[in-house]
N, C-alpha and C positions, 0 to 999 in steps of 0.2 A: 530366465524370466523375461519375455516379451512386454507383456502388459499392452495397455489401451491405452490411444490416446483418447482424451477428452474433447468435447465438443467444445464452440465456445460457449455455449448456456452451463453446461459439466462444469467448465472451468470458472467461470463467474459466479455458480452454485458454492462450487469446495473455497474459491478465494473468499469471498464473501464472508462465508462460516468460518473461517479459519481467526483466530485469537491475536496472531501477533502477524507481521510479515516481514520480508529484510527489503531494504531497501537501497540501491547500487545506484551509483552516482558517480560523473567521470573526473577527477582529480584534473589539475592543470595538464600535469605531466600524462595524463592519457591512460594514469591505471587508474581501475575501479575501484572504488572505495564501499563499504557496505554497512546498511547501521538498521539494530531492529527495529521496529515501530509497529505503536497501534493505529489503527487504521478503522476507516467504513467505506465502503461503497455505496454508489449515488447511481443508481440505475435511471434512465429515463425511457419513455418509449418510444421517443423516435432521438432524444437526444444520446451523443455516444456515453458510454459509464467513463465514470472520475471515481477516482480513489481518491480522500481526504487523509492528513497527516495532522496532527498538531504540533507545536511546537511545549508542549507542556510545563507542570511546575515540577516535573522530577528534576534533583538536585543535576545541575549543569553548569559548568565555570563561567558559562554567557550562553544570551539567548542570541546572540550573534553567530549562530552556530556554521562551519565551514560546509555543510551539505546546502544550504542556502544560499552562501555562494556561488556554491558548482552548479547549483539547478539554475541560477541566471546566469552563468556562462554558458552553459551543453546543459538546455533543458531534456534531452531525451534521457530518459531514466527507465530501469526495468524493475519491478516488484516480483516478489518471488515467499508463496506461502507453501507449506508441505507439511507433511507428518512424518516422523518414524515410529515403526513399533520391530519390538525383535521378532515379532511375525512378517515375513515381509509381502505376503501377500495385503498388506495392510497399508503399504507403503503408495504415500502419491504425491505430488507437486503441481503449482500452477504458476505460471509466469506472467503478468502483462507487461507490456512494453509501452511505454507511453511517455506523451509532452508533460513536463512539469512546468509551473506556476510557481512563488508565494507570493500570499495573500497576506495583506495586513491590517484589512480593514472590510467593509462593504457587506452587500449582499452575499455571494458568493462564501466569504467567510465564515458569516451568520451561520447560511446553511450547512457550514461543514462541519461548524463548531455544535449544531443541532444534534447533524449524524451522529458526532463523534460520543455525545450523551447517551443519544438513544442505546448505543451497541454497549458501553462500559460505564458498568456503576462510578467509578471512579469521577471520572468527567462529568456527572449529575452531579456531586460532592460538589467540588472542583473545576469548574467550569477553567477550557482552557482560555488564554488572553494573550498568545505571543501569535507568532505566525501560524499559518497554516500551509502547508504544501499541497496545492491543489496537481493531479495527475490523471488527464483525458486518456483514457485508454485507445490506445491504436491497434492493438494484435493482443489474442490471448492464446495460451498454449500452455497445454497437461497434458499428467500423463497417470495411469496408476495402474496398481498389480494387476487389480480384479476390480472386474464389473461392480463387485457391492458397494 
């Protein structure tokens, strides 16, 4: 199976739509570490896309949490959304690679903490109030079965 790669609009398109994403982060020691999250993207038209994180009220021993850490040590961070089906022409992934941020306050917060409502009922409930991991995308890169 060869498959396509994706454009960067392709890939901004499927990340975007995609529900959950994993998020990789570099540990002291230099290995990767990876943790799911919800997520929105923040498109601009001449400004570059950001991916928004929150830090939410799902149960967590602290909102001091160690990927916040590692993002103000080694902000570069890669995202990574996909599907599987046991069809595998069905199958596709999209990577950004990008600078991370958090945010604890401010404008920028506001607006990610907006996103983050907009995309998941949840968060309209629930409004988040801890951090946010703000993420400028630098490089994006997909791939899938088939063109559909």
């Amino acid at each position: 199976m060869d498959g396509v790669r994706l454009s960067d609009e392709q890939s901004r398109t499927r990340f975007t739509e995609a529900r959950v994403a994993r998020l990789a982060t570099m540990a002291e020691d230099g290995s990767p570490r990876l943790v799911p999250i919800t997520f929105a993207v923040v498109s601009g038209a001449t400004a570059p896309d950001v991916i928004v994180s929150a830090v939410d009220h799902k149960p967590k021993s602290t909102t001091a949490l160690a990927r916040l850490r590692r993002i103000q040590d080694e902000p570069r961070v890669s995202l990574l959304a996909d599907t599987y089906a046991e069809d595998w022409t069905q199958l596709w992934w999209v990577r950004a690679d990008a600078r991370a941020e958090v945010l604890t306050g401010g404008a920028a917060w506001e607006m990610a903490i907006a996103a983050l409502q907009e995309k998941y009922e949840q968060y309209r409930r629930a409004p988040p109030t801890n951090a946010v991991i703000r993420c400028v995308v630098e490089a994006w890169s997909g791939w899938t079965a088939s063109e559909r």
